[in-house]
Structures are given as structure tokens and as C-alpha cells.
Backbone bond lengths (Angstrom), bond angles and torsions (degrees), N, CA, C in turn:
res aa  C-N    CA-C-N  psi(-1)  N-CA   C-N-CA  omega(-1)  CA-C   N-CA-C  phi
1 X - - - 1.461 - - 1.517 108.61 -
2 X 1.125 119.23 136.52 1.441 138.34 -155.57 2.261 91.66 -78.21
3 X 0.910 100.85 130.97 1.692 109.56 166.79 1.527 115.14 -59.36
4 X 1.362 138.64 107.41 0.701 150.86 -173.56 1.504 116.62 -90.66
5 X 1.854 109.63 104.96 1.625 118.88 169.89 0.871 120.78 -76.11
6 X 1.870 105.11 134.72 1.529 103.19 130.64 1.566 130.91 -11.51
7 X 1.280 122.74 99.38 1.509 119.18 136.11 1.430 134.69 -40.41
8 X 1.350 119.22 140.30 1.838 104.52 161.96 1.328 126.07 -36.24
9 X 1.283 132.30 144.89 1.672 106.26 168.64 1.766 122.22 -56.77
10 X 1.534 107.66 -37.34 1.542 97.17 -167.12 2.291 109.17 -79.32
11 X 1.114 88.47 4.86 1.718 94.77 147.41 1.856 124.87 -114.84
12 X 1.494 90.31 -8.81 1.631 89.94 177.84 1.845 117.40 -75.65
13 X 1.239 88.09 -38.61 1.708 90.34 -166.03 1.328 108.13 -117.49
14 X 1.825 104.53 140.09 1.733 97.91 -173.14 2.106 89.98 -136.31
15 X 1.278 98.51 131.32 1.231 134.52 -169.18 1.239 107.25 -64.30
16 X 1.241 119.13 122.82 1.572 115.25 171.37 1.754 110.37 -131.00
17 X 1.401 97.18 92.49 1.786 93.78 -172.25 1.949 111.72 53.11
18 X 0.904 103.70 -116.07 1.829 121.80 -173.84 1.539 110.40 -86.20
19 X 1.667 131.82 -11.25 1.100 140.37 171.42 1.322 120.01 -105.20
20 X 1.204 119.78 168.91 1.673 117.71 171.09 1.248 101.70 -153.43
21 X 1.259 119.45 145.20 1.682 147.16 178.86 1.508 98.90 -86.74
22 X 1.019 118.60 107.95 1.402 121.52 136.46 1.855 121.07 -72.36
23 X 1.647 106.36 125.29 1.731 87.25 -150.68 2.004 78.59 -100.15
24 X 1.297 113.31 -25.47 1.388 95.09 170.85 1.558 147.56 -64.59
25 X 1.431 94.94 -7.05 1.457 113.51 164.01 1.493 110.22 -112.46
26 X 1.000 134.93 -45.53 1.267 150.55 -170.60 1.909 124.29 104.99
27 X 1.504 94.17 8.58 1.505 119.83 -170.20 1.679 114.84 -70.15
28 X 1.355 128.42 135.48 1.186 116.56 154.91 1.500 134.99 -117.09
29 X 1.336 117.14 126.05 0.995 123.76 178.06 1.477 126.90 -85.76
30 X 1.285 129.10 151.46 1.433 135.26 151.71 1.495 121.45 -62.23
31 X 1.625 105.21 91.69 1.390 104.60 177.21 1.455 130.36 -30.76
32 X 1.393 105.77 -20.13 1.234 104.42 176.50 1.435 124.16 -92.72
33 X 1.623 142.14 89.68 1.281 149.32 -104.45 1.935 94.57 -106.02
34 X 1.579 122.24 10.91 1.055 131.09 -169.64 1.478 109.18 -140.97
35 X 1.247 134.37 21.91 1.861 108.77 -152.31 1.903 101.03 -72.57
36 X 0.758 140.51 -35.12 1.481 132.78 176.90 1.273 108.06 -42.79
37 X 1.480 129.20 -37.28 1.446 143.68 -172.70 1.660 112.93 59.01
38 X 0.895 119.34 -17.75 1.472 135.42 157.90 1.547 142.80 -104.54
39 X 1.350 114.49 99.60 1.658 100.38 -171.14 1.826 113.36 -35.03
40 X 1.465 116.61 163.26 0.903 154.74 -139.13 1.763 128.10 -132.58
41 X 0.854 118.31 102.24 1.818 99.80 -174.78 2.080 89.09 -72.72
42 X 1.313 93.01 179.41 2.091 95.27 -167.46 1.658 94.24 -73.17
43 X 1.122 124.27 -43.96 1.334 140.55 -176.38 1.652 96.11 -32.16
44 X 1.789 110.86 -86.91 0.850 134.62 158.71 1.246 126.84 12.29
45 X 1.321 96.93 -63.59 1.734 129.43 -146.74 1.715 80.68 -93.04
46 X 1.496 126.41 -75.02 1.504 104.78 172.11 1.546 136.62 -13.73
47 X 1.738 89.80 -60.87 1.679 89.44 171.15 1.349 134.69 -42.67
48 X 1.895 96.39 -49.56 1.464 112.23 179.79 1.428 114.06 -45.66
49 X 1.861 109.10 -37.44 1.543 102.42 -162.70 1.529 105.09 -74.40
50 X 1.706 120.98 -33.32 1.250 134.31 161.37 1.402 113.39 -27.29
51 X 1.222 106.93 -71.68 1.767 112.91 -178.52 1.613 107.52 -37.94
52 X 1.365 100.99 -28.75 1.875 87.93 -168.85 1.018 100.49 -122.68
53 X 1.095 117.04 21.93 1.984 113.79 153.44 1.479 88.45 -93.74
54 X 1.305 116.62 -72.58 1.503 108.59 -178.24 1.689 140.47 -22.35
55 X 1.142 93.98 -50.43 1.902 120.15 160.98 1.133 126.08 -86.79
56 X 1.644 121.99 3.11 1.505 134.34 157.21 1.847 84.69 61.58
57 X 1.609 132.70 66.17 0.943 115.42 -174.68 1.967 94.23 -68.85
58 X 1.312 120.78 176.14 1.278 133.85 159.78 1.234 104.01 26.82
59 X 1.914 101.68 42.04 1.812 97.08 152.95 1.747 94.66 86.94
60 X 1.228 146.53 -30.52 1.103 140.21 -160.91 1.759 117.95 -104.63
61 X 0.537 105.26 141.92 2.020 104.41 -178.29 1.761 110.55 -127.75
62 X 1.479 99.25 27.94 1.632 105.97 -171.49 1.391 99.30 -132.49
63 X 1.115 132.48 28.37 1.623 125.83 -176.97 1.791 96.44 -78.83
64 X 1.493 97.57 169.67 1.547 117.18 -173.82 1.023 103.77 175.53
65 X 1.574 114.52 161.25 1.069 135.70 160.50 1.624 128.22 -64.86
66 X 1.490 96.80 118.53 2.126 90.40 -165.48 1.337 123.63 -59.21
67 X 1.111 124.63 133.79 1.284 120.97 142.85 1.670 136.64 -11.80
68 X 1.402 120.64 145.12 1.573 98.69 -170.67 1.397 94.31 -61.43
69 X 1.279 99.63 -63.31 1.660 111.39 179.03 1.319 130.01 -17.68
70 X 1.157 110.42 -55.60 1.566 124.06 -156.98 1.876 84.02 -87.34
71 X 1.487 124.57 -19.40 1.728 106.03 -165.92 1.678 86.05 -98.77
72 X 1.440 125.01 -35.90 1.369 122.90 167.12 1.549 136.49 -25.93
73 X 1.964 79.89 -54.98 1.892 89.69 174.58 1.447 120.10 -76.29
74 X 1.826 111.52 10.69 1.939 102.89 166.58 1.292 98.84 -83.67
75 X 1.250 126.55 -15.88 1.923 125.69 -159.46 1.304 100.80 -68.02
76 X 1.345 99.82 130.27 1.840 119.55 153.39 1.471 114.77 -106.10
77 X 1.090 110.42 92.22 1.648 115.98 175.62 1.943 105.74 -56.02
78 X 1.529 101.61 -1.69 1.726 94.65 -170.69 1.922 98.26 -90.32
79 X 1.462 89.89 -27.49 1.448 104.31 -179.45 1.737 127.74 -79.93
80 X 1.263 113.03 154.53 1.728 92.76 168.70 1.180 86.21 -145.18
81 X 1.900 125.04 -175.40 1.478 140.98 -155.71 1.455 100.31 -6.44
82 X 0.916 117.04 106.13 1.535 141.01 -46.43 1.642 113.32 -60.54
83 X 1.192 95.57 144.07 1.669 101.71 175.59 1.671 108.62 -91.54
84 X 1.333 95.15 70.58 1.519 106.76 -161.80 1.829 100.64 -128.49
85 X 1.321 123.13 152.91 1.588 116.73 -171.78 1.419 99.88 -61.81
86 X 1.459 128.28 154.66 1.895 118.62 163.05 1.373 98.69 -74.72
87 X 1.245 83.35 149.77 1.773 116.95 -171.27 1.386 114.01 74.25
88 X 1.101 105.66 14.66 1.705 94.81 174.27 1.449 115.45 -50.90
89 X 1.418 122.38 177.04 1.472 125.26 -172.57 1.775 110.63 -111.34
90 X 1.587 103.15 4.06 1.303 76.70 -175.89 1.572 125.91 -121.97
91 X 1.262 131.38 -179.32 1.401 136.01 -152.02 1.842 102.65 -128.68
92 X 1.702 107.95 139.19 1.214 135.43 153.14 1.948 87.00 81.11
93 X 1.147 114.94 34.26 1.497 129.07 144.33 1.391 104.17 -32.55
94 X 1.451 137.00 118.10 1.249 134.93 167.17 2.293 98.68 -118.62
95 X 1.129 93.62 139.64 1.331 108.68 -178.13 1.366 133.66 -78.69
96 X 1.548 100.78 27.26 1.296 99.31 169.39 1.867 105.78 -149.13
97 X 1.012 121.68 -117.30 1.132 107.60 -133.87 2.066 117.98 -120.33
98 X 1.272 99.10 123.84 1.498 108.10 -139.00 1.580 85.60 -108.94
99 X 1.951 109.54 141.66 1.718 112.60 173.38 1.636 104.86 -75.55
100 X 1.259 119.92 165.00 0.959 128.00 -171.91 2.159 80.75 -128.03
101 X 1.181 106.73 167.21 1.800 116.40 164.28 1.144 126.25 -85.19
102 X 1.373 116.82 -12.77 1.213 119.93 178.03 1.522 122.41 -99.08
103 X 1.653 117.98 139.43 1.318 125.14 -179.90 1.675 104.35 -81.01
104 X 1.388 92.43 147.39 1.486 90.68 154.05 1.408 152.68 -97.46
105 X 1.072 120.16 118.00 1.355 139.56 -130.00 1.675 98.60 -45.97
106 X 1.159 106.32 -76.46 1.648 106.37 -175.96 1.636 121.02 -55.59
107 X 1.110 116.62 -9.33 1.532 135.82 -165.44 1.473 116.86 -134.44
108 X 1.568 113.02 59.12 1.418 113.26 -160.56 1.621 116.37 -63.17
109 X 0.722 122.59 -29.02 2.010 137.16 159.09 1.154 123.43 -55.27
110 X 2.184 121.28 -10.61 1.337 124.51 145.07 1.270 107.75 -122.93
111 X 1.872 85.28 157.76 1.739 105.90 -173.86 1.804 103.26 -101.09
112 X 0.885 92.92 -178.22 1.814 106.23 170.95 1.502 127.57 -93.51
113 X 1.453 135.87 118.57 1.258 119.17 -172.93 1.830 95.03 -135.06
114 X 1.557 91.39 176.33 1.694 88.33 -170.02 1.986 84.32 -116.20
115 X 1.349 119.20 -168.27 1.419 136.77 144.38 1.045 112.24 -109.52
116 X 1.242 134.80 129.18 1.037 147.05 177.05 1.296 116.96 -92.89
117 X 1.598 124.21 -4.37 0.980 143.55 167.90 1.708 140.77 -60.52
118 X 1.819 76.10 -31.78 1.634 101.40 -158.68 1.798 92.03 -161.35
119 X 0.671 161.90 -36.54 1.246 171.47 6.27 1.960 119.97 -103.09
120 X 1.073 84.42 42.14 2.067 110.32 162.79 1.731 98.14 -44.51
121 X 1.531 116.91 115.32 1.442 121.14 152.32 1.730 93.70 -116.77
122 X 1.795 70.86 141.09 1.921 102.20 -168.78 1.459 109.92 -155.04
123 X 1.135 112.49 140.72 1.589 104.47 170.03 1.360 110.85 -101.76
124 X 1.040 102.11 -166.25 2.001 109.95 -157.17 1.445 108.13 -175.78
125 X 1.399 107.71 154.07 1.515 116.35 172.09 1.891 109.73 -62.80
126 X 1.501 100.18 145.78 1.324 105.24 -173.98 2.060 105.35 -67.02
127 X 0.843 104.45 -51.17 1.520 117.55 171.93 1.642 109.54 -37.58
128 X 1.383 107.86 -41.03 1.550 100.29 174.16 1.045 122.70 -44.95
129 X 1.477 135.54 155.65 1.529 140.57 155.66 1.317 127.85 -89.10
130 X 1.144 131.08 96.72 1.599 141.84 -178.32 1.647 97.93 -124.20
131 X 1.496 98.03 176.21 1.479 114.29 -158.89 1.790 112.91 -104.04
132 X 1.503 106.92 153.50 1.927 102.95 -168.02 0.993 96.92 -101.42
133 X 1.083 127.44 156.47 1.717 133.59 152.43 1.861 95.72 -139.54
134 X 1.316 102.91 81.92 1.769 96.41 143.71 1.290 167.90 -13.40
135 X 1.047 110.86 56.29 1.593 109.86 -169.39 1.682 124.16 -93.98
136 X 1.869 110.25 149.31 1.310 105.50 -168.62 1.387 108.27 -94.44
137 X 1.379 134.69 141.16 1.754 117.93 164.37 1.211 108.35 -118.12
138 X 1.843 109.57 105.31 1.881 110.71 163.31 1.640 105.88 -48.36
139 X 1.214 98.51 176.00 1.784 106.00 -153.52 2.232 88.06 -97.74
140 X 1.781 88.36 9.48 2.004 81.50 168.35 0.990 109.70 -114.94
141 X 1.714 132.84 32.44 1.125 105.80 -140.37 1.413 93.52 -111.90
142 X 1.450 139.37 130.54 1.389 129.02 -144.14 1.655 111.45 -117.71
143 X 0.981 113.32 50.28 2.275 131.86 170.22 1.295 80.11 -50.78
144 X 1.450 99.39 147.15 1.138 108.91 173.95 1.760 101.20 -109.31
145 X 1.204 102.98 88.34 1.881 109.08 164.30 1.526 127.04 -75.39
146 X 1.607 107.76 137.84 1.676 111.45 -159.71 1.441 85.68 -52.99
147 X 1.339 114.21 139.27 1.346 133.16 129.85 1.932 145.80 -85.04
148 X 1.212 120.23 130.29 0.959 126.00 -163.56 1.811 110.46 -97.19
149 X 0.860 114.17 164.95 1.883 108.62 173.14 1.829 105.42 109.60
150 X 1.058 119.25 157.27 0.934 140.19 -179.50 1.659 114.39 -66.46
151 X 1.213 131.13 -0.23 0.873 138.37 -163.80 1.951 114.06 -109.67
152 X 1.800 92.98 -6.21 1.554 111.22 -169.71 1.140 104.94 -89.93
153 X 1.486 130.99 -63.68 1.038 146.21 158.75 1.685 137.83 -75.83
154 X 1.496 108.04 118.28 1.704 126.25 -173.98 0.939 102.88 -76.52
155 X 1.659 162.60 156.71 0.844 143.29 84.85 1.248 144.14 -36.99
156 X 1.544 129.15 105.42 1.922 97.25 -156.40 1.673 72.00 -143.10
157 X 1.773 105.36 176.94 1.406 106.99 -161.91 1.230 107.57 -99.13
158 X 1.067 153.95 47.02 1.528 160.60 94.92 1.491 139.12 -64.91
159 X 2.201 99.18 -1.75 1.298 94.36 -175.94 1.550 110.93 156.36
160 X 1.148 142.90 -139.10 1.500 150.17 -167.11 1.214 89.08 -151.01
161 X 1.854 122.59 120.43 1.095 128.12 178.28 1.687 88.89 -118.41
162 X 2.028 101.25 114.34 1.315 93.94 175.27 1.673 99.30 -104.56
163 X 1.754 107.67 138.82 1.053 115.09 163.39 1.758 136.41 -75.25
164 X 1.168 99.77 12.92 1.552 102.21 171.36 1.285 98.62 -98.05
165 X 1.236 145.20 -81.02 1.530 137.10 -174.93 1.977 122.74 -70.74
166 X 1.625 103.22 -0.23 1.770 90.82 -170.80 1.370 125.87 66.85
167 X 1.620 110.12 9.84 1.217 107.42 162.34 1.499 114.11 -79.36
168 X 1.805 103.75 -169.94 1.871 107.21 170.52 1.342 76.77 -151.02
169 X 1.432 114.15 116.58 1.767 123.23 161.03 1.516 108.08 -76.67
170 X 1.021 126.07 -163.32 1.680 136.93 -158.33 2.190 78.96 -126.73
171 X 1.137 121.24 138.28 1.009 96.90 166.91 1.109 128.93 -117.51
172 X 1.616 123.32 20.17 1.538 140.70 140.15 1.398 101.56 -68.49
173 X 1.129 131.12 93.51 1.462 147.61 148.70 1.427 106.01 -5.17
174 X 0.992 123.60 -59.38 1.845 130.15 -173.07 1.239 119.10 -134.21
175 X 1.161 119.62 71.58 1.512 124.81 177.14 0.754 128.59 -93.07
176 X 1.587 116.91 19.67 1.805 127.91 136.65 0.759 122.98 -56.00
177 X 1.679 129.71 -57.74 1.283 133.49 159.06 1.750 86.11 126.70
178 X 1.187 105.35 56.48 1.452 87.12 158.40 1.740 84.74 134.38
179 X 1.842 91.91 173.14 1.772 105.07 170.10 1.584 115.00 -87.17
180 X 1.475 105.76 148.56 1.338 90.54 -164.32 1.996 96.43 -134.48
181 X 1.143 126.74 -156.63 1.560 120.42 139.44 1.205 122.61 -96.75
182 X 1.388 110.01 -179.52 1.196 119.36 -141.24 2.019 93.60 -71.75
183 X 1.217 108.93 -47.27 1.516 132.02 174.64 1.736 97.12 -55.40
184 X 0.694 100.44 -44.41 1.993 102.67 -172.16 1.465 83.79 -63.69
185 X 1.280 131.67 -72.39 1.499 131.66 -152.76 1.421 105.80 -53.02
186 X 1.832 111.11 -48.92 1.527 94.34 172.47 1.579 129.21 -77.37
187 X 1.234 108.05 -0.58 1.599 93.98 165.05 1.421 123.64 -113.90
188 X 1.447 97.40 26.02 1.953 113.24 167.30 1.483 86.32 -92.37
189 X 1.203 131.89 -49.10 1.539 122.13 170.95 1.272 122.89 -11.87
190 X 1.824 94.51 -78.83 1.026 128.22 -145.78 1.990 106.15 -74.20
191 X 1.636 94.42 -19.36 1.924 109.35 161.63 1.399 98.95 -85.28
192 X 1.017 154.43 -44.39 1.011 134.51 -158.05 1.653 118.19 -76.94
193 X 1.598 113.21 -13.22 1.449 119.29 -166.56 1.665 80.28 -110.96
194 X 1.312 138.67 -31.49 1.711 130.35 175.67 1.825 105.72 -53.48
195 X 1.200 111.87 -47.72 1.535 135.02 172.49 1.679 114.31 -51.75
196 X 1.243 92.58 -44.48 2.330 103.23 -174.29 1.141 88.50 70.34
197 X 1.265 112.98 72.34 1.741 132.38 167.92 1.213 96.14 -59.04
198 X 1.472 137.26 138.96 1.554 148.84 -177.10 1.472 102.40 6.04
199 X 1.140 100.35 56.34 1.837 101.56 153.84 1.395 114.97 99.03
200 X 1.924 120.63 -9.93 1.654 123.29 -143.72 1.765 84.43 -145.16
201 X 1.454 83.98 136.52 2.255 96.42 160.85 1.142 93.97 -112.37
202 X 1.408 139.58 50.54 1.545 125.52 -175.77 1.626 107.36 -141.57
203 X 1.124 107.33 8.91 1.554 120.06 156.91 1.247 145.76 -37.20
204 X 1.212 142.96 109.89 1.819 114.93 -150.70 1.877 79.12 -157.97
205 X 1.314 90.30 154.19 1.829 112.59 148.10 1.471 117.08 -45.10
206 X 1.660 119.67 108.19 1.260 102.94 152.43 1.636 153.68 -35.31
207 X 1.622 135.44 108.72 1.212 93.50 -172.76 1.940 118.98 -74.14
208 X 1.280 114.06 -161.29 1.545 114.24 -177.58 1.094 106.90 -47.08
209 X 1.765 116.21 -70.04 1.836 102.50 -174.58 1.347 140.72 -49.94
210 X 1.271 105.88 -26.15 1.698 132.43 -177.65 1.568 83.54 -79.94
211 X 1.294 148.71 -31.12 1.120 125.94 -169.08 1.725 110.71 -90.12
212 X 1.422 89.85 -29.65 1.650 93.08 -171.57 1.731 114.97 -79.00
213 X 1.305 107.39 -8.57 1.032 103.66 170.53 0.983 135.64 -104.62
214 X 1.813 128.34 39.41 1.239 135.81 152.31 1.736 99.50 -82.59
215 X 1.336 102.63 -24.99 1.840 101.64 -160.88 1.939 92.63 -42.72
216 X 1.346 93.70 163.65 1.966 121.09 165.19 1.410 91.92 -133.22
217 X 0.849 141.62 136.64 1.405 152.06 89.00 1.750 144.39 11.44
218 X 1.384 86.15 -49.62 1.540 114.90 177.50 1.674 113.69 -79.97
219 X 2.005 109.84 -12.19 1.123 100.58 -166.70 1.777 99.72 -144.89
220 X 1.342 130.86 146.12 1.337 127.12 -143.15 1.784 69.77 -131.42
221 X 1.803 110.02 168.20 1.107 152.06 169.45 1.784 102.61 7.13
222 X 1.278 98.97 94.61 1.529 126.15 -35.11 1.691 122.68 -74.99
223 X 1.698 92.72 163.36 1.418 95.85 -176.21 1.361 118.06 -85.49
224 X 1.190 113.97 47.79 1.656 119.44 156.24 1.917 128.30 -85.66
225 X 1.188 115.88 166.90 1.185 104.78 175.96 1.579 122.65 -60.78
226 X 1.334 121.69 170.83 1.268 104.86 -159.14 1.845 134.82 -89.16
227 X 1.448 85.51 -0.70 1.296 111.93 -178.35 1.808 125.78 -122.79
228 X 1.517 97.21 20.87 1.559 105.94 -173.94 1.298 98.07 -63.86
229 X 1.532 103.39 168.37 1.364 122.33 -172.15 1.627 117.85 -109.38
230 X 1.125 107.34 18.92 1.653 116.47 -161.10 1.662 108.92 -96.44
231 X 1.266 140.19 138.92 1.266 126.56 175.15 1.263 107.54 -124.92
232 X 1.490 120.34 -175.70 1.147 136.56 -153.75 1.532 111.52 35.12
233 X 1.347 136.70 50.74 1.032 130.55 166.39 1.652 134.96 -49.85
234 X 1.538 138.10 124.00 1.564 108.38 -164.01 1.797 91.37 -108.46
235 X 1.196 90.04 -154.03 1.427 112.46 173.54 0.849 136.95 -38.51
236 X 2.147 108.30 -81.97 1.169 143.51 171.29 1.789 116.85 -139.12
237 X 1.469 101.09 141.42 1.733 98.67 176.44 1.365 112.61 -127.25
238 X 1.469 108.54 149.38 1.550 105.90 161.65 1.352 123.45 -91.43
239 X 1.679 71.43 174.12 2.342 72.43 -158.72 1.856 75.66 -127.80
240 X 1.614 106.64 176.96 1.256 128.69 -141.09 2.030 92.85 -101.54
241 X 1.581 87.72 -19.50 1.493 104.71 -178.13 2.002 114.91 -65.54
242 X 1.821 103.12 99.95 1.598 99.67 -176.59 1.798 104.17 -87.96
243 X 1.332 91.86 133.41 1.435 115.28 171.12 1.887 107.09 -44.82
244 X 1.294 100.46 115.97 2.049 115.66 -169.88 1.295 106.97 -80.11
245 X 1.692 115.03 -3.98 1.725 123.92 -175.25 1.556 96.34 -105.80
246 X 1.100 103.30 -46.25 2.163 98.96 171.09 1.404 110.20 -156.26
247 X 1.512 106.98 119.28 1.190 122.18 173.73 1.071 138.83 -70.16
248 X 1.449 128.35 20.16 1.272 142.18 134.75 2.017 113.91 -84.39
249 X 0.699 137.91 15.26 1.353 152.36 161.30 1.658 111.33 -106.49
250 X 1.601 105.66 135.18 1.724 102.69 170.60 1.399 82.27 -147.45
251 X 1.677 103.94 162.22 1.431 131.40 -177.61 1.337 90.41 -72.15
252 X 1.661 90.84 153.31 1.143 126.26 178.95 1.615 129.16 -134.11
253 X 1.178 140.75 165.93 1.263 139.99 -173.12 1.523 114.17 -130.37
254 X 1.455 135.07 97.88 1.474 109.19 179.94 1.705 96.29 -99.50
255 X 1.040 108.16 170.21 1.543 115.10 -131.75 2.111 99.38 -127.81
256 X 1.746 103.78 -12.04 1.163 102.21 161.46 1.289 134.65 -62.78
257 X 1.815 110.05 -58.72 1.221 111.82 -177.80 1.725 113.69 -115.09
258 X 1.588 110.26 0.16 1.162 122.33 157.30 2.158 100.97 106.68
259 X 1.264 113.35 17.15 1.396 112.91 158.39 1.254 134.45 -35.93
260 X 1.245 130.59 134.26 1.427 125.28 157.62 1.582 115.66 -112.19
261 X 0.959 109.73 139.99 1.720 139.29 -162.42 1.246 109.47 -159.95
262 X 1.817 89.11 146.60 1.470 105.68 158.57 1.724 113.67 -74.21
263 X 1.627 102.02 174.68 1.672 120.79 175.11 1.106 115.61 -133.43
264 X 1.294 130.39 135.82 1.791 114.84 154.50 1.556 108.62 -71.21
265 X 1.100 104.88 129.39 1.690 137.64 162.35 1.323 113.04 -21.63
266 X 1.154 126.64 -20.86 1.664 124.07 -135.72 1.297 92.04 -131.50
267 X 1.754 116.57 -49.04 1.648 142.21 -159.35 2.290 81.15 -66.50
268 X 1.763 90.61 137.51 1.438 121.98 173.58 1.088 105.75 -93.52
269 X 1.812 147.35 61.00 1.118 143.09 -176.62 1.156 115.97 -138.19
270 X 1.624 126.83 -6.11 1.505 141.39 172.16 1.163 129.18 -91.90
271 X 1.192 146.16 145.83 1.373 135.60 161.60 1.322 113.36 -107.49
272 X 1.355 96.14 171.35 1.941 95.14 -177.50 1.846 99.72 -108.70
273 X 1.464 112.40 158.15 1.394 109.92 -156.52 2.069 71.13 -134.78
274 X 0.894 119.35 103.90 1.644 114.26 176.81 2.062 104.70 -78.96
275 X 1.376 92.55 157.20 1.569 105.79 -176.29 1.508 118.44 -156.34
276 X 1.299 129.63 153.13 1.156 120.03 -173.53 1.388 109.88 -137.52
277 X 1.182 136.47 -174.90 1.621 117.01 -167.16 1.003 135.52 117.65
């Protein structure tokens, strides 16, 4: 199955009065990127979405709290305040830090939230106060959520052909052999495709999204699904994605509970996870 892009925003999203279609997920949001107007403990923030299923706010009786995923796929890592695509459509965007519905798995007493600032996913105590943004999902609405089962992952002899994104990962996790910098990682690449590493010169650094979307949810250290086929798994990896607030910083992936973060460039604590695709 072919990897499915991002659109621009001013073809991504189509406006409906007080809502907006995201047509790449099939999700709708409340244009208005704040309606609680007040952060929220997660608890809280449930209720809130309650209240407007209950009151069918804007016609709808299906609101909830998003998915990491589904609040993930508005992020523009190119963008910051808001780390939102340009031209997006929506209003009272605040730059920091939004609940997601989901707990975190190993840490049932925190939930998941993104930044909206920068686009930082982090979890947090449920008791904390962060901000809602509501979204509705018709029963077509097609996010692409990690999947688990044998049916995700190929094994084929150049690699892990996952069928949700059309990538092929490397499926020795670190076949550098170790943490390196950020510059070291891309020119272990750049040997490994001089070499015809398992068959391919087309090998490269994941960027952030391609990385975040091996994460599961359902499964902690690591947070992959539960039956992947990949070994030597490490920690944390870098991705190709440089931080748009300081360019000595690039995103990062730690690989326990499925975070995204920045790195310094320089710091020996990452590995490279190679991919092709």
C-alpha cells in the first residue's frame, strides 16, 4: 500500500461554519482550537468532551478526546507557534500544550499530550492542567492508527516492509553499532548505501513522522507492537527532522514509551534506525 501524504493545508481542510474537516484523516475538528478556554486536568477534559456529545454541540453527538495520532497528524515540525501546516484554517491556537485520550501505557496515572507550540509529544500526570481541542470521528473516518498483528509487517530480504506507511525499515534496529551524533548517523548512512547494504543504495535517516509511526501505544519498552520482527532494538533514534526553533537540535524518538523530542546534534546517545521508501 502506497504511503499516504500530507496535503498542503489550503487543500487539506474544508470549513464547515464552526467545524473543519480534516480530509486526510477524515476527522472533524472545532475550528475553534480552544473552546474550554481554560486548561483542564485529563479527567476534566473527558467531561468537557461529554458535555458536547451530550448537547450535540455543532450538530454532532460524537465529540472526544483525540487520539495521539489523529492530534499528531495536524503537526508541522517545519512550523512553530503554532506547529500547525501554513494556512491552516484554524482560530485561538494557543502554543502549548494540548490532552491527547490516551493513557500511557506503562504509567497508568499519565495521559498523552502534544505541544502545539513546537510539536513536543510527552506524557504527564492526569491531574495536570493542559488544554482540549475536540474532535469528531464519523464511523469512515480513515487515521491511520498503529496496527498490531501479523498482517503489518513483511519480512522480505532487504528489510521490514511495513504495510501501513510503504516503508522497508532495516530490521537490525542499529546497524551502526552503537550511539553516535547526529552527523555520525548520517554518514553511517551514507556507508551503508556505498556498501549495497542488503541489496539497496537508497537508505537514508528517518524523518520524525516516519519514525513515530512504528510507535503502539498498547505496548511500552519498547513501544512497538507486540509481535514486530525487528531486533536489536535501542532506546532512542534520530530522525533527519532539524528542530525550526534551533538548528543545532533535531527530533528525536525514545523508543520506551514512544516520546518525541528534540536532541543536540553533537550529544552520543541516539542511534540511527535506517529506512527506505
Amino acid at each position: 500500500m502506497p504511503k499516504k501524504r500530507l496535503p498542503p493545508s489550503r487543500q487539506r481542510f474544508q470549513i464547515f461554519g464552526q467545524v473543519v474537516e480534516d480530509t486526510f484523516t477524515g476527522a472533524i475538528w472545532t475550528k475553534n482550537a480552544n473552546p474550554a478556554e481554560f486548561p483542564l486536568s485529563w479527567h476534566e477534559a473527558r467531561r468537557f468532551a461529554a458535555d458536547l456529545r451530550s448537547s450535540r454541540a455543532f450538530g454532532r453527538s460524537d465529540w472526544q478526546l483525540p487520539s495521539r495520532r489523529l492530534l499528531f497528524a495536524l503537526i508541522s515540525h517545519q512550523q512553530v507557534n503554532p506547529a500547525l501546516g501554513e494556512g491552516h484554517p484554524f482560530e485561538a491556537v494557543f502554543p502549548g500544550y494540548y490532552w491527547t485520550g490516551e493513557s500511557c501505557h506503562r504509567l497508568a496515572n499519565q495521559a498523552w499530550y502534544i505541544h502545539l507550540g513546537g510539536g513536543r509529544v510527552h506524557r504527564g500526570m492526569k491531574q495536570g492542567a493542559y488544554l482540549v481541542w475536540p474532535v469528531a470521528m464519523p464511523e469512515a473516518a480513515g487515521i491511520m492508527e498503529t496496527g498490531e498483528g501479523p498482517a503489518r509487517f513483511a519480512v522480505q530480504k532487504a528489510g521490514i516492509f511495513d504495510s501501513h506507511t510503504g516503508l522497508t525499515w532495516s530490521r537490525d534496529a542499529d546497524p551502526a553499532g552503537g550511539p553516535s551524533t547526529w552527523q555520525q548517523a548520517l554518514s553511517a548512512v551514507q556507508a551503508l548505501n556505498q556498501a549495497g547494504w542488503q541489496g539497496h543504495t537508497d537508505w537514508r535517516m528517518p524523518n520524525i513522522r516516519e519514525l513515530e509511526s512504528l510507535v503502539c501505544l498498547r505496548s511500552h519498552s519498547p513501544a512497538l507492537p507486540a509481535d514486530h520482527p525487528f531486533v536489536r532494538v535501542r532506546d532512542a533514534y534520530w530522525s533527519s527532522t532539524t528542530s525550526v526553533y534551533e538548528p543545532r537540535y533535531a527530533w528525536a524518538l525514545y523508543i520506551q514509551d514512544g516520546i518525541v523530542g528534540v536532541a543536540f546534534k553533537p550529544s552520543v546517545e541516539f542511534h540511527l534506525w535506517p529506512v527506505y521508501g
